[in-house]
N, C-alpha and C positions, 0 to 999 in steps of 0.2 A: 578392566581396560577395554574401551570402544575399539572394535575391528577397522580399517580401513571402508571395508563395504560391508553393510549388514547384507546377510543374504538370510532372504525371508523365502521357506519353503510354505506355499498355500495347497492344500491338496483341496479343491471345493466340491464338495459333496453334496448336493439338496433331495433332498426326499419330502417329496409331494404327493398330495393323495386328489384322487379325481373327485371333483367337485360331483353332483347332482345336475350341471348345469350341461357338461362337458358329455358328446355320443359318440361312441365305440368307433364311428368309422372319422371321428376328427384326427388328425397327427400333430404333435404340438411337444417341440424340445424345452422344457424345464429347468436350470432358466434358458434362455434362446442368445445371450451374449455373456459370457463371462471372459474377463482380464485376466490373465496367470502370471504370477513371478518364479513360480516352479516349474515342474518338469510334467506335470501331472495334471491332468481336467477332467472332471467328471458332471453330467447332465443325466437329465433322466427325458426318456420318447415317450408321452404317453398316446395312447390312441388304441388304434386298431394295431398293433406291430406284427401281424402273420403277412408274408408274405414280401417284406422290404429288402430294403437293401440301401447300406452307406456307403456314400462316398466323401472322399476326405480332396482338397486340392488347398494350395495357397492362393488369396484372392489381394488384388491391390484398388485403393479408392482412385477411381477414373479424374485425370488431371482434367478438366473441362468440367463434370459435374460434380465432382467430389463423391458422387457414390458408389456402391458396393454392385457387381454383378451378380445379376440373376441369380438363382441357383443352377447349379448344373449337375447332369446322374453321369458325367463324363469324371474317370479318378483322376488323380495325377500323383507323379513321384514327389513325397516330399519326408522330412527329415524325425516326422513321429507317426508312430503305431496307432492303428485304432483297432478297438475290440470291443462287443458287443456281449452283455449276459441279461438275458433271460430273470428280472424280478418277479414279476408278476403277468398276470392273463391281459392285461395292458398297461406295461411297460416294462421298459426295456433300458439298462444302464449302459451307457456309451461313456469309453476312456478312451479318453489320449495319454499316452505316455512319450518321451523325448526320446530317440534313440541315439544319444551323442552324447558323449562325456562334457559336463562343464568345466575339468579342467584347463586353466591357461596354459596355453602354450610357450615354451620355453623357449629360447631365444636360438634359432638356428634347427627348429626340431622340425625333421620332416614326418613327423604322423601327424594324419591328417582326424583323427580323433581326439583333436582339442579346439580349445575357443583360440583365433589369433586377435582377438582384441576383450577387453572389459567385457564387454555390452555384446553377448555370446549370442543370443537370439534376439530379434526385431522381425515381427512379421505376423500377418493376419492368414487365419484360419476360415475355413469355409465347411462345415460337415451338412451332405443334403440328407435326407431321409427319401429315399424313391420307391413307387410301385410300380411295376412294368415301365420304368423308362422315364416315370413321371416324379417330377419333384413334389413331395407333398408338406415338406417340413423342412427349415433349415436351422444352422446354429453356429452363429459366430462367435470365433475366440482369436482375442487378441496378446500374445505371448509377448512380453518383453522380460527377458532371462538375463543376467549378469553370472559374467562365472565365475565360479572357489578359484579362491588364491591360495593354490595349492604347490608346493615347490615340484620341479619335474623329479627331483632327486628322493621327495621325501616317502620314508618305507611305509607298506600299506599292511606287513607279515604282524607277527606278534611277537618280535623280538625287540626290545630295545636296547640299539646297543649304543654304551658308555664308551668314550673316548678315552685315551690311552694316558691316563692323568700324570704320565710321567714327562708328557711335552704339553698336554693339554687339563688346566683344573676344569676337577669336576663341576658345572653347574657355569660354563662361559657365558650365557647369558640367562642372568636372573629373570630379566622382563620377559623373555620369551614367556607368556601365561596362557594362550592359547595353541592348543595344539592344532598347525596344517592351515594357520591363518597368521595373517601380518601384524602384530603389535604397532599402536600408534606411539613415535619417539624410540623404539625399541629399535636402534642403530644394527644391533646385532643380530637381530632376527632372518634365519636364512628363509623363512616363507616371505620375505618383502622383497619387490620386485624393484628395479632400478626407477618405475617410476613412481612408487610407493614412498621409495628415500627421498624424493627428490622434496614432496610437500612435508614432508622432517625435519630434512637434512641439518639443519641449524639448530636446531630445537633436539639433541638428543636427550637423554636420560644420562647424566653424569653417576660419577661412582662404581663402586663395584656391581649397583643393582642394576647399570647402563651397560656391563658387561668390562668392567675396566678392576678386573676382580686378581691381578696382578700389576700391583702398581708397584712402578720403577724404583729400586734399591737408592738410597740416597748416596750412592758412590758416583751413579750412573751423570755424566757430564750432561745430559740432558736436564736431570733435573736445578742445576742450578739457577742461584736465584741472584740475584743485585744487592737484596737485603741480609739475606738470611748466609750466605757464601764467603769463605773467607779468600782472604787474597791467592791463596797459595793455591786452590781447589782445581783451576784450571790443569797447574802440573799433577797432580793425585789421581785426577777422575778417570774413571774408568767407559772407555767407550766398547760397552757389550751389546750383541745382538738383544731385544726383549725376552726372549723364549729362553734365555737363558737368566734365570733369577734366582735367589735364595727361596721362593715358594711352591717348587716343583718338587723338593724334596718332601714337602707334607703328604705328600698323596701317594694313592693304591697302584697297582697297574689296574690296569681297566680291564672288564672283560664282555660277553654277549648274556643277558641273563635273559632266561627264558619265558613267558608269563607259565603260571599255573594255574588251573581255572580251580574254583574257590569248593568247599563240600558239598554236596549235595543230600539231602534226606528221601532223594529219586530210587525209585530199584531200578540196577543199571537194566535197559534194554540190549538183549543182544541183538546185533547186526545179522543179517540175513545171511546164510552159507554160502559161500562159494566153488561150485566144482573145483577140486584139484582133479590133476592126471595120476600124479605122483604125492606121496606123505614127504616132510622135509621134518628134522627135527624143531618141535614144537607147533608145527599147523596141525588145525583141529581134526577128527576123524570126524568120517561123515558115515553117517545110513545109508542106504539103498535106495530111500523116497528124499536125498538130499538134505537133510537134518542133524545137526549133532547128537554125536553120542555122546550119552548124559550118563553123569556118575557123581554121587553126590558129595561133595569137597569141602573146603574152606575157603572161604573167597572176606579179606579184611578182615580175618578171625570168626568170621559166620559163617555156619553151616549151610550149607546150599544145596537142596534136594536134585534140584538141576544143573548141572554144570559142564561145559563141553571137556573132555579130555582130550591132552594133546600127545601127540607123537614123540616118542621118547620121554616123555614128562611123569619120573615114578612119584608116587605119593603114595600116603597112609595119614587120613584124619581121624579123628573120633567125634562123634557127634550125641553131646546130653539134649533129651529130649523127656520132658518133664510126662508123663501118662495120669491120666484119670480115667481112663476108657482102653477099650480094647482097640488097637489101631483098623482102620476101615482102609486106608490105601498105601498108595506107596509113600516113601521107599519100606516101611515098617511091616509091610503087608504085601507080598510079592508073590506070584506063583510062578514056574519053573517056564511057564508058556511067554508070559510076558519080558520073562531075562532072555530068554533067545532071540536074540534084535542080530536082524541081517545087517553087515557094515562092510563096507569097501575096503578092499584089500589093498588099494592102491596102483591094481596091476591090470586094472582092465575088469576086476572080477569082484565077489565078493566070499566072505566068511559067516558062518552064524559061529554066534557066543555058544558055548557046549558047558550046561549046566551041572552041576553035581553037587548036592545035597547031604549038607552032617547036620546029628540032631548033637545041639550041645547039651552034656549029661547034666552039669552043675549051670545055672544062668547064672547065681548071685554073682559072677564077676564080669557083670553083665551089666548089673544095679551098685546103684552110689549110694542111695538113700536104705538101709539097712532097716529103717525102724517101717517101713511101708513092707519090707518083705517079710510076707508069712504066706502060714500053707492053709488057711481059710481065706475067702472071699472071692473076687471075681479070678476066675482061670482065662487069661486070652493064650489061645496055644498057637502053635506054626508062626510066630514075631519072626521076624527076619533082625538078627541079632550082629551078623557080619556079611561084608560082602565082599570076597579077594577074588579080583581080574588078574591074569596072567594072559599078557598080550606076546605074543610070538612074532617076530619080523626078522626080515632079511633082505637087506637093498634098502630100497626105497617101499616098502611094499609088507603089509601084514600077512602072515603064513596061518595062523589061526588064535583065537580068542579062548579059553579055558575061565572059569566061574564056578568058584570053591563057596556056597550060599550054606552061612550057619544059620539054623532055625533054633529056637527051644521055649519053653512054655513058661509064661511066667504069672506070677498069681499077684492082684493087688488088692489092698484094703481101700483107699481112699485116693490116694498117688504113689509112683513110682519115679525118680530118676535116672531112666534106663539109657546107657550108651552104648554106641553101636558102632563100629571098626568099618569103613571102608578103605582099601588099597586097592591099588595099582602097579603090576612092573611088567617093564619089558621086557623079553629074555629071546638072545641071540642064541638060537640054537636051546643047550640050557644052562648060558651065561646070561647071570643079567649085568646090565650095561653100568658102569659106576663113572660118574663123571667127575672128574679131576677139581683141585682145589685153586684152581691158578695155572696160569701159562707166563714164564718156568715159577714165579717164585709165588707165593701163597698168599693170598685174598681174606682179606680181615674179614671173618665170620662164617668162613668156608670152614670143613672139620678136616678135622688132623687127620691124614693119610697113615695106617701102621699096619705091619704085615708080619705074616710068619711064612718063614722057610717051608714049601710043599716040596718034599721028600719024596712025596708016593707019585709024582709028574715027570715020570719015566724020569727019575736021578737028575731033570734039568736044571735043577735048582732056583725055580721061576721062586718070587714073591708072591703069596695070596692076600691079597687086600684083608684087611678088616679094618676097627677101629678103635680109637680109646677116647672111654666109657665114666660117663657121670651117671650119679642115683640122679632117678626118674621119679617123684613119689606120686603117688595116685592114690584118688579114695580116702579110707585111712589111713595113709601114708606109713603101710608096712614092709618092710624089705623081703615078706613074702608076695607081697603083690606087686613094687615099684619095678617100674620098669628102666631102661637107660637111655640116655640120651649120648651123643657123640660131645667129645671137646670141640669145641670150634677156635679156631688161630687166632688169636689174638684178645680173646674175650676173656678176662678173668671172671671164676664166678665158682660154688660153694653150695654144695647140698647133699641131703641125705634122705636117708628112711630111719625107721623104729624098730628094733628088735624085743620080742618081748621074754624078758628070764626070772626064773622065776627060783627060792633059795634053791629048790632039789641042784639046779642048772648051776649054781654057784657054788656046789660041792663035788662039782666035776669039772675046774679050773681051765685043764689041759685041753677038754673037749670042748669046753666055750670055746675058748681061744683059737681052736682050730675051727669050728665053724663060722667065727668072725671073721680069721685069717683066709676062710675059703669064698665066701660073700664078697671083699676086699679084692680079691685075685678074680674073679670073674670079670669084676669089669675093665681090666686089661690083661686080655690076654696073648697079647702081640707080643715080640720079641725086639723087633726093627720101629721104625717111623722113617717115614720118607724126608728127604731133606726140601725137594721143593713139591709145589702142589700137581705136577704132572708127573711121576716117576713112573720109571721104566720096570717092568718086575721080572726083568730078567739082565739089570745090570746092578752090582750090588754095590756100586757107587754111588748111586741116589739113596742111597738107605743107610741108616746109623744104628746103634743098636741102643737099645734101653736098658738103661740102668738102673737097675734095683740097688737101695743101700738095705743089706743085713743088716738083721736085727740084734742086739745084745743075746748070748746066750747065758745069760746068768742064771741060773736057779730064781725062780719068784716063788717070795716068801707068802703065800695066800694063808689066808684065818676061813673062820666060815662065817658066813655068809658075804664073802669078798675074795674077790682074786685080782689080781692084781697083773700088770703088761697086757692088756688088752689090745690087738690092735684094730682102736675103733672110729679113726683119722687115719684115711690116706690121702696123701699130698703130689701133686704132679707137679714138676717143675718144668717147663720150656725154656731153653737159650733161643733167641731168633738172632741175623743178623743181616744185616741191608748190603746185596752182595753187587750190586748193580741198578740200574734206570734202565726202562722201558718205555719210551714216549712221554718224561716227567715220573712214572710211575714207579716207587720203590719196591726194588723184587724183597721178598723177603725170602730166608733158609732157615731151619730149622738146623741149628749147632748139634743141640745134647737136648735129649728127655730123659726127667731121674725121677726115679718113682720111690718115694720116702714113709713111714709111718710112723704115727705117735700114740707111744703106748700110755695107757689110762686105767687106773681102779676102778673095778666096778663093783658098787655097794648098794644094797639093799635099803631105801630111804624109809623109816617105820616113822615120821615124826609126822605133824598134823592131823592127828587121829586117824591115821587109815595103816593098821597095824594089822592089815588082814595078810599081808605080803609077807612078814615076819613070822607069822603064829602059824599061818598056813603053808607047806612047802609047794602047793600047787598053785597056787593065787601069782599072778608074774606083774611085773613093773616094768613101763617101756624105758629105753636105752636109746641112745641116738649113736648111730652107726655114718659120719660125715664124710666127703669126698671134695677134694678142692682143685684148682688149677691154675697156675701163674705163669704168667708170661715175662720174659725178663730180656730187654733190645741191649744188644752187647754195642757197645760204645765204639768207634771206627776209632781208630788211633790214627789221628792227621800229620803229626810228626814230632817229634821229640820232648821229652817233657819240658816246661820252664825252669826254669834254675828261680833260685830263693832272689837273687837280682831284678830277672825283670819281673817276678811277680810284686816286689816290695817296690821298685824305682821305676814309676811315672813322669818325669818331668821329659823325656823324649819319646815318650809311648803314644803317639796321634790318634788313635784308637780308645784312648784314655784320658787323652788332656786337651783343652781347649785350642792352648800352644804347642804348633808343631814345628818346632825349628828343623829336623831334619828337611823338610819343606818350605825351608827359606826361599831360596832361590828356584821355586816352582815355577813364576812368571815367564823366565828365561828360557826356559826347559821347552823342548817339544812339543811337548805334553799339553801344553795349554793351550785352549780351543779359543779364548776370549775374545782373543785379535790376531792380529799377524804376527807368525814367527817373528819377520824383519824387525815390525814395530816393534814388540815386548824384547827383543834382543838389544835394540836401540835405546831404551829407556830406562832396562836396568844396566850397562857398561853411563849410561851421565850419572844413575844414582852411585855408580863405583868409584868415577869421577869426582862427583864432588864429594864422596867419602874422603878418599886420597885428601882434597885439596884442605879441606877440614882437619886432617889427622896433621898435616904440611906445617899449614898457619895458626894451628891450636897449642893448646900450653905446652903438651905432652912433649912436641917438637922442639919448643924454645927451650924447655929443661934439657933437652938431649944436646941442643948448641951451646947453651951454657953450660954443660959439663965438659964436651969436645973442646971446648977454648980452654 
């Protein structure tokens, strides 16, 4: 689709080189006339340029001879920029740029930083080249600028926002195809100015692609026709507002959608630091030389040797790092001088980090890759294997820094896949800070709040947080190495470790079972669970208790090599229930938590030739030891249940049938926005009327007189 006005931006640029013919003390602009339709001119000075000077004025052709005046080293105020750089040892690039928005001007706007007509600039330029006063170069430019046909209204942010497609369909005018310029024909284009329409105006674009993308219901007394209309249509038709149609029910509510700028394969640059006075929760800590302090993190699930920490922000990552060599620097390679980094306390002052050193005795749980660890080959000793920060604060302001640095030696053949623990917590005093799951009610993917009664807190009977606990597996996912992970609200999900037993193990029943039942019980050991995601821990009305369902005490019948009630499935059940809104936003509460298990045989598998587990009582086979968690939204009882009637009988349910007769006489009614009360009241008492006179003059009536006689 052709624009109203092309608008052609020219930026001219010439690069010339000096001839053989041309001497150092000539001045000579490159080209010396150029025409612009842009905003922007560019020439080049060549000559001698040490010691000049430009000036810029507007010059007009003298009515009597038609030409151009003199050059002159006198400036003048005029409406663009010039600026000078330095190319080469003779010459010199000279721009002009426009300093005035091409915008047109809106109808009644007083900023005077727009075009009040089309045709935005008109007018000749004069640039001299002077030495001491003297013109020795000049260069004419002749500007003729049209400006964008730009709406005054239209947004320049990065938001686009969609109209509220419950009075407005989405997409009201299709032709609009250019954005922030006037479609030709395109009636409905709000970048077209009144005198845009005016060479249209007859000539629109029909249809819905013209913007007519709600066309009139065939009730509407508008649309009747001569041909196609039957006699009666005039009394039936319906005279409605347009915005009011059957196609407004197709559509969303509208909303503002944001742009999001697209991936990148960049590594993010950080932004330069900025002094604070004071720490707020989550601004970054800074150094002493104005630098982040770096701690190395997870940033999009990668490990980031540098990363700034922030205030109140705890963490604990793990980072694999594949070795074939003995590490040469940091973070792997750290000496106790280099962790004592001066850092801002927030108060005017500063802290150093206060280092202290454990050698770890065992590394292999250090190392992933099992078959690279042996005790021949290269030895790299002193690895920095973990690194735990304990940041101290009070106020707005850090009190001191503490740094627990694990070292230990590790020996490789050819590679190593060595992981290394970095954390971080805050601690008030020597509480660390736990921050809530939700404000009041609980936040999908936040962890489940659960506490036990502290007794020993002088008899106050405060709640102590903790939490309840999923298997973690790591490594070779053994339940002597897996670690735990928190339940998180509303997230179903299902995991485990390996226990490995072996037969001796399976002819001591009772001790299996209790060291599976003790594994089991570990990872909850709460008593309570908080009902919403801020609780109070010293009101015992936020808190519910947990329920454990007992298990069968029956005698299990066990053989050998199997025993039998295992409990090697535990099951967590959550009630949640939607107990209120908060800005649109459903609170959620935690009803009931029931902690359940399901007992299971556990037999000795000798089949596929590996019968070394059977014949051997020490040889073990692994077992899976599983942890689960559900979430279950208890249903709002909205009022009474239906009876076997209206769930089976339809023919007056409008909710369910096409015909609603209890909404007969809806026209009548108040209620109806269509027309005027008056009129709709007037029009159903004639259609009652000539019901009457019909029922009066029709048969049903003559049978009733000829009985009456």
């Amino acid at each position: 689709m052709a624009n109203v006005v092309n608008i052609l931006f020219v930026d001219i640029s010439v690069l010339m080189f000096i001839s053989l013919a041309h001497t150092q003390n000539n001045l000579v602009f490159q080209p010396s006339y150029i025409i612009v339709n842009g905003p922007r001119a560019t020439s080049l000075l060549l000559g001698n340029t040490s010691d000049i000077s430009l000036n810029l004025r507007t010059v007009s052709p003298s009515n009597t001879t038609g030409n151009i005046a003199s050059p002159s080293c006198v400036s003048e105020a005029t409406q663009w920029v010039l600026t000078k750089e330095q190319v080469g040892k003779t010459a010199v690039q000279v721009q002009l740029r426009l300093d005035k928005s091409l915008r047109l001007c809106g109808e009644n706007e007083t900023d005077t930083d727009c075009c009040p007509k089309p045709l935005c600039v008109l007018e000749t330029l004069q640039v001299s080249a002077c030495v001491g006063g003297t013109p020795q170069a000049s260069l004419l430019i002749q500007a003729k600028i049209h400006a964008l046909l730009v709406s005054a209204n239209t947004g320049f942010g990065n938001k686009t926002v969609i109209p509220n497609q419950v009075y407005q369909p989405l997409g009201s005018c299709p032709c609009d195809l250019t954005l922030r310029a006037c479609d030709v024909r395109c009636c409905c284009d709000k970048d077209c100015s009144i005198e845009d329409l005016k060479l249209f105006a007859s000539h629109c674009l029909p249809g819905p692609f013209g913007g007519q993308v709600s066309p009139a219901p065939d009730y509407q007394c508008s649309v009747q026709s001569s041909e196609n209309s039957p006699d009666w249509f005039p009394f039936l038709c319906v005279n409605s507002p347009p915005e009011n149609n059957p196609y407004l029910g197709l559509f969303y509510q509208g909303n503002t959608i944001t742009s999001k700028p697209g991936p990148s394969f960049q590594m993010p640059v950080l932004s330069a630091p900025q002094p604070v006075n004071i720490y707020i929760q989550g601004s970054p800590i800074l150094t002493t030389n104005d630098q982040y302090f770096m701690i190395p993190q997870k940033i999009l699930g990668q490990c980031v040797n540098n990363a700034p920490v922030a205030f109140l922000k705890n963490f604990k990552v793990e980072c694999v790092t594949l070795l074939r060599s003995c590490p040469t620097g940091s973070p792997l390679l750290t000496g106790p001088t280099d962790l004592r980094t001066r850092v801002k306390n927030g108060q005017g002052g500063d802290v150093v980090v206060d280092v202290t050193d454990e050698v770890a005795i065992d590394s292999s749980q250090f190392i992933s890759s099992t078959d690279a660890f042996s005790d021949e080959g290269l030895v790299c000793e002193n690895v920095t294997l973990a690194l735990d920060y304990k940041v101290y604060w009070k106020g707005n302001g850090i009190t001191s820094i503490t740094l627990t640095r694990t070292v230990g030696t590790i020996t490789l053949n050819s590679s190593v896949a060595l992981t290394t623990r970095y954390s971080a917590v805050f601690l008030n005093g020597d509480v660390m800070g736990e921050p809530n799951s939700g404000n009041p009610g609980y936040q999908v993917g936040r962890p489940v709040i659960a506490g036990i009664v502290d007794t020993l807190d002088n008899n106050t009977g405060s709640v102590q947080r903790t939490s309840v606990n999923l298997w973690k597996p790591v490594s070779d996912g053994l339940c002597s190495t897996a670690e735990m992970k928190p339940v998180l609200f509303g997230e179903n999900s299902t995991s485990g470790c390996l226990l490995p037993v072996s037969q001796q193990n399976l002819t001591q029943c009772n001790l299996l079972r209790e060291t599976v039942a003790s594994l089991q019980a570990a990872l909850i050991t709460a008593t309570l669970v908080a009902k919403s995601g801020n609780p109070d821990p010293l009101t015992m009305t936020d808190w519910v208790n947990v329920g454990f369902v007992t298990q069968n005490s029956t005698a299990m019948e066990d053989s050998i090599s199997s025993c039998q009630g295992v409990p090697s499935h535990q099951h967590i059940h959550v009630w949640s229930l939607i107990t209120g809104m908060v800005e649109g936003i459903p609170q959620r509460e935690i009803q009931a938590l029931q902690v359940s298990y399901s007992l299971s045989p556990w037999t000795l598998e000798c089949g596929g030739g590996d019968v070394s587990s059977c014949v051997d009582p020490v040889v073990t086979q692994l077992f899976p030891i599983t942890s689960s968690v559900t979430f279950t939204d208890i249903p709002i009882n909205t009022g009474p249940p239906k009876t076997r009637f209206q769930i089976n009988f339809t023919e007056y349910d409008c909710d369910r049938n096409d015909v609603c007769w209890p909404e007969l006489a809806f026209p009548i009614t108040k209620y109806y926005k269509g027309e005027l009360y008056s009129q709709s009241l007037a029009k159903g008492l004639i259609l009652v009327f000539f019901f009457i006179t019909a029922s009066i003059l029709g048969t049903p009536w003559r049978q009733i007189r000829q009985v009456w006689k």
